[in-house]
C-alpha positions as CSV (number, residue, x, y, z in Angstrom):
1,X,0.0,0.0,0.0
2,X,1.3,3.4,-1.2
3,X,0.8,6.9,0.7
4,X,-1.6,7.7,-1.6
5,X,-3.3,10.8,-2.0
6,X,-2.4,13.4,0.8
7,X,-4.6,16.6,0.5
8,X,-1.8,18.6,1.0
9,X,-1.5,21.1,-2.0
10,X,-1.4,24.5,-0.2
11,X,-4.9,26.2,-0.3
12,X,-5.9,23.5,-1.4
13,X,-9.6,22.2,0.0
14,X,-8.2,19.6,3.2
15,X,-11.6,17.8,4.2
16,X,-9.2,16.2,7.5
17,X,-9.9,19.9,8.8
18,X,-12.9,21.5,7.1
19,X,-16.4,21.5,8.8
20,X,-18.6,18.8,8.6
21,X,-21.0,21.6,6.5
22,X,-18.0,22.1,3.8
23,X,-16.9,18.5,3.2
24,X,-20.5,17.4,2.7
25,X,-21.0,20.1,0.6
26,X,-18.2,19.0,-1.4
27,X,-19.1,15.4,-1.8
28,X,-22.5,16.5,-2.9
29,X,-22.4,16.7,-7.0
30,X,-25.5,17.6,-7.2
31,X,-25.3,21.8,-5.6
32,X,-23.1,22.2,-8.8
33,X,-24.6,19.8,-11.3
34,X,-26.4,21.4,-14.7
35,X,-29.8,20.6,-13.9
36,X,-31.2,19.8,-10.3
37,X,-30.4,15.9,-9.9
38,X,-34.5,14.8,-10.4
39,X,-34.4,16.2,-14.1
40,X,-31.0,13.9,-14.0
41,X,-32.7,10.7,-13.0
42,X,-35.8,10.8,-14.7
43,X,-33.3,11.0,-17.7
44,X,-31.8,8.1,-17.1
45,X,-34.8,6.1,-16.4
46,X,-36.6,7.5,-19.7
47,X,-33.5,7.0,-21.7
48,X,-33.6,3.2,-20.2
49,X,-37.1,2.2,-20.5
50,X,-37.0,2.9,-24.1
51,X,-33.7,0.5,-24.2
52,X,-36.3,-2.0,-24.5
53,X,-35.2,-5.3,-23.3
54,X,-31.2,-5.6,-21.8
55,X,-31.1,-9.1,-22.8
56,X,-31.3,-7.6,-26.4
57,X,-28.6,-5.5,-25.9
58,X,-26.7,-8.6,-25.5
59,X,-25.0,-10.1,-28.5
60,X,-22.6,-12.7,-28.4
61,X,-19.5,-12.5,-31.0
62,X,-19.6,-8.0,-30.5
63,X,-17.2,-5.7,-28.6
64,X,-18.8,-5.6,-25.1
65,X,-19.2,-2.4,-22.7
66,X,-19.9,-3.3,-19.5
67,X,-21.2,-0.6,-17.1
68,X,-21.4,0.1,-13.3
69,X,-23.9,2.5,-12.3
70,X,-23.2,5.3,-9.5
71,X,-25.4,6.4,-6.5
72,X,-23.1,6.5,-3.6
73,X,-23.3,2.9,-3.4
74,X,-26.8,3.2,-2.0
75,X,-28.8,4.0,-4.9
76,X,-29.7,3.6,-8.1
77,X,-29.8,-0.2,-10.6
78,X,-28.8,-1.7,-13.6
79,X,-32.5,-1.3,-15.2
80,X,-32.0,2.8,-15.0
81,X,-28.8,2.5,-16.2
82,X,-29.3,1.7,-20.1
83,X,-29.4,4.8,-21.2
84,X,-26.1,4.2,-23.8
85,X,-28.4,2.1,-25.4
86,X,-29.1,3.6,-28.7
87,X,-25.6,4.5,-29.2
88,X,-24.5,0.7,-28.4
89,X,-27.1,-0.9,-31.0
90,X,-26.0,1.8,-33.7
91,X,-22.4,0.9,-33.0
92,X,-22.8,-3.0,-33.2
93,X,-21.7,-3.2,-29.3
94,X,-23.2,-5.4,-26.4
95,X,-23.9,-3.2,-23.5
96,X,-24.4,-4.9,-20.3
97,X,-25.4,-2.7,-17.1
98,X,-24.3,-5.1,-14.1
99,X,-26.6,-4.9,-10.8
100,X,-25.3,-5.0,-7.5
101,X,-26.6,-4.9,-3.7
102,X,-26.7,-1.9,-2.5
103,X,-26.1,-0.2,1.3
104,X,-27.4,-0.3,3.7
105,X,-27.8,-4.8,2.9
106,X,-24.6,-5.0,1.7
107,X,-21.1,-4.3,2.1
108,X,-18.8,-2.4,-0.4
109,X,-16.7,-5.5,0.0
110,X,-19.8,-7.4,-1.0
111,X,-20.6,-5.0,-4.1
112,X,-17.0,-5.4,-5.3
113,X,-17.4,-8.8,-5.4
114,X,-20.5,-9.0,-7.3
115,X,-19.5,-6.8,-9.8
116,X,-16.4,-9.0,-10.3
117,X,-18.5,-11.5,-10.8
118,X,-20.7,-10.0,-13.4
119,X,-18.5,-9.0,-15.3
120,X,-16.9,-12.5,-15.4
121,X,-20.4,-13.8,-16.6
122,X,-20.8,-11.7,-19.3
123,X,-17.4,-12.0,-21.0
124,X,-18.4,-15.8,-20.6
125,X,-21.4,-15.8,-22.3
126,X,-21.4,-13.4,-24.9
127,X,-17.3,-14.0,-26.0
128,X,-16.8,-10.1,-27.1
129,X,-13.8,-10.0,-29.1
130,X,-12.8,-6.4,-26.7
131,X,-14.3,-5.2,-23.3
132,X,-14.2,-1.8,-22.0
133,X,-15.2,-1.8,-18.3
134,X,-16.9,1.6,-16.9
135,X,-18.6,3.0,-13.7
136,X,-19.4,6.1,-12.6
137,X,-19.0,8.2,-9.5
138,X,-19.2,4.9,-6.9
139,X,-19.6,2.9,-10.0
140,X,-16.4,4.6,-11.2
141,X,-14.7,3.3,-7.8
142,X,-16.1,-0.4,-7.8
143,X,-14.5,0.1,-11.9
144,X,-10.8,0.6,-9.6
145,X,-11.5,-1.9,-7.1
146,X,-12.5,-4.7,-9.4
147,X,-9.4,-4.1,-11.4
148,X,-7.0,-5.3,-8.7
149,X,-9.0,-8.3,-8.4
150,X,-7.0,-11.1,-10.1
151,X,-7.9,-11.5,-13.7
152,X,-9.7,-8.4,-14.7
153,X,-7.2,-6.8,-16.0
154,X,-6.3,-9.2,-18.3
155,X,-10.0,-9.9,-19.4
156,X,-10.8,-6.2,-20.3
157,X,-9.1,-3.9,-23.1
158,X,-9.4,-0.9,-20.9
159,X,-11.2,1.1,-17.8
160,X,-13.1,4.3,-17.9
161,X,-13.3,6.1,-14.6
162,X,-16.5,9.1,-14.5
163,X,-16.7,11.0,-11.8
164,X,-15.1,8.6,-8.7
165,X,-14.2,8.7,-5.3
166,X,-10.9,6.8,-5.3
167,X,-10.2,7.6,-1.3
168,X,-13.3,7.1,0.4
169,X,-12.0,8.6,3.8
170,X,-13.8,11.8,3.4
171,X,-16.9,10.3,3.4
172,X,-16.7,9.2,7.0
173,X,-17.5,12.2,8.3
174,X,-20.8,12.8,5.7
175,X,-24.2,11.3,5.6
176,X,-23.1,9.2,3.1
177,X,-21.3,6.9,5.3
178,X,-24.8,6.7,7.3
179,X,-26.0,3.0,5.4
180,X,-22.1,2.2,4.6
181,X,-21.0,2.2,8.1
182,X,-17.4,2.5,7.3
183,X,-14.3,3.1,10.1
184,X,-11.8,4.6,9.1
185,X,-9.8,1.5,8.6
186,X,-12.2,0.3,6.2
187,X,-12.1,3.5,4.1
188,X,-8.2,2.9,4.0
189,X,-8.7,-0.3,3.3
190,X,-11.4,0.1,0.4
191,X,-9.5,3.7,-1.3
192,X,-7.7,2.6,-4.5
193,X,-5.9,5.6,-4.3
194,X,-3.7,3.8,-1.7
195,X,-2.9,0.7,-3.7
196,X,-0.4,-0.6,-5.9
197,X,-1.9,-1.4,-9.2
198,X,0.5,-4.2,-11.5
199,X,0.0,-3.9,-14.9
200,X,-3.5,-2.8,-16.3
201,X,-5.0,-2.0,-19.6
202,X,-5.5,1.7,-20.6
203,X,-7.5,3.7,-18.4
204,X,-9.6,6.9,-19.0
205,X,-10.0,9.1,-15.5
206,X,-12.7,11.8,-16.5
207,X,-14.5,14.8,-14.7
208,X,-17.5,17.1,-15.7
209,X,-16.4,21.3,-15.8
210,X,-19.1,21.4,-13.4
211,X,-18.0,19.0,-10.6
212,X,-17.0,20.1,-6.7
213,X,-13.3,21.0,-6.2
214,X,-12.9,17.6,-4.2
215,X,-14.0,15.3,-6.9
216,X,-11.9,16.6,-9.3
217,X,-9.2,16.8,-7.1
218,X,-10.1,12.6,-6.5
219,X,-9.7,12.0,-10.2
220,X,-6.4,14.3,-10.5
221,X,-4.7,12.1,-8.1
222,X,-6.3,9.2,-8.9
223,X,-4.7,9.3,-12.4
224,X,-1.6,10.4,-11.6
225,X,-1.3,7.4,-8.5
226,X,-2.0,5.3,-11.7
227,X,0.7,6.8,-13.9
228,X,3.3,6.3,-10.4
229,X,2.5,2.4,-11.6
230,X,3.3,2.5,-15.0
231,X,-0.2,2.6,-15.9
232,X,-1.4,4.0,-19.9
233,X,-4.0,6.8,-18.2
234,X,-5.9,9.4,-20.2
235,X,-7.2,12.2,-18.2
236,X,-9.9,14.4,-19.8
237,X,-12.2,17.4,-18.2
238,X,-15.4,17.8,-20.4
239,X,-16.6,21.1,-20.7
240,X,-20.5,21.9,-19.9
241,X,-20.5,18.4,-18.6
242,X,-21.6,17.8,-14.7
243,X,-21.5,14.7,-12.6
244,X,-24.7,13.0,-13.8
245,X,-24.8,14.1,-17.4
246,X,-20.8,12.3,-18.4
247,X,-22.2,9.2,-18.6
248,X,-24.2,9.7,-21.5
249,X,-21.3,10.4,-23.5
250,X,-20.2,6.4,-22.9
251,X,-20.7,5.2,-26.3
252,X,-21.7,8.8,-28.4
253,X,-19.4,9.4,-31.3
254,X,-17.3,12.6,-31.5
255,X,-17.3,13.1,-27.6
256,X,-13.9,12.5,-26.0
257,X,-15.3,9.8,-23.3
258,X,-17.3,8.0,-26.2
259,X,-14.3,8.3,-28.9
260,X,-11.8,6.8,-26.0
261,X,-14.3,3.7,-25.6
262,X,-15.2,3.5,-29.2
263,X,-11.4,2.7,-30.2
264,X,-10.9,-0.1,-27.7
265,X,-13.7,-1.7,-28.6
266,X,-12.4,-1.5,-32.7
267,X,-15.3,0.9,-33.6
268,X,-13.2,3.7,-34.4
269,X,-14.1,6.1,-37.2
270,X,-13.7,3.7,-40.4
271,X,-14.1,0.6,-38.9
272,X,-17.2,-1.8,-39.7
């Protein structure tokens, strides 16, 4: 385990010594997103209900994107989380939203695990000839976590990171940590930003304009932990992009997120 991420940078926001007010403000995306957060959701869950039916998303023999949805770990499910869907049948890609239990049932150990173990299923069934793995915001970290799981990394073709929380200590001392119950060990413990990554695939570490201070300050030092290990990392800020609306860009032609995806999976520009 490496030092990790230190909060240090003079003037820089240090959540070990802020208020309780200021850090939850800054783990709250939503005070600085685009749109208030229920215009947000409702997008995703329109955008998904006309995905029609997942397992049709689902082709065996196609590049494969397999996504982990966000909501703190507490929220949100693979059935509103489709919303790429129109881009991945246009594309000729499989797109596979994975479920997982969420907090306050289970454990973020338990989630990790379950995502692992989706995304082992789905490369087994449908034989993509290239996967791209992607989460976002506590999608984006179970994304990390997953990868230093034995035999990820050499299963997927590359990992895009939205909008995570890569050192989770901050969020014992928010509501958040209310249904996760984490110590402070266990934050340690569960931070990819204090592990030693071996060798992964090409990694995409992206952040909305229109994010807090503190989570693009988790995705600046998230990417540059990974380029400390050797790690091929692409780190992009999207302009007039918030926390909730990235993810739409997963599979979307001539945006940077959906370009960086597109061209691991062999569907760049000229390609059949």
């Amino acid at each position: 385990m490496t030092s990790g991420p230190s909060s240090s940078t003079p003037g820089a926001f240090d959540w070990r010594v802020a208020s309780p007010d200021e850090v939850e403000a800054q783990y709250s995306p939503s005070r600085v997103a685009l749109q208030p957060i229920e215009a947000h959701l409702a997008a995703y869950a329109r955008a998904s209900a006309e995905a029609g039916d997942p397992r049709e998303l689902a082709v065996p023999g196609q590049p494969l994107l397999v996504y982990v949805h966000g909501g703190y770990w507490q929220e949100l499910s693979a059935a509103e989380s489709l919303f790429a869907a129109t881009d991945a049948r246009r594309e000729g890609v499989s797109l596979v939203a994975l479920d997982y239990t969420l907090a306050p049932i289970a454990t973020i150990d338990a989630m990790i695990e379950e995502c692992a173990a989706g995304l082992a299923e789905a490369i087994s069934s449908l034989c993509p000839p290239s996967v791209v793995l992607a989460g976002s915001s506590a999608g984006a970290h179970l994304v990390a976590c997953c990868l230093r799981r034995s035999g990820v990394a050499e299963a997927v073709d590359g990992a895009a990171l939205l909008s995570g929380i890569y050192d989770l200590r901050p969020l014992t001392r928010t509501s958040i940590n209310r249904p996760l119950g984490l110590s402070a060990a266990e934050a340690l413990r569960l931070s990819p930003a204090f592990d030693n990554f071996g060798p992964l695939p090409p990694v995409l570490v992206a952040t909305g304009e229109h994010e807090t201070s503190e989570f693009k300050r988790q995705s600046q030092e998230m990417a540059a932990h990974l380029r400390r290990d050797r790690v091929s990392v692409t780190q992009i800020e999207l302009s007039q992009r918030d926390h909730f609306d990235l993810p739409h860009d997963l599979l979307a032609r001539d945006t940077a997120v959906g370009d960086w995806i597109l061209s691991l999976l062999g569907r760049a520009a000229g390609t059949p």
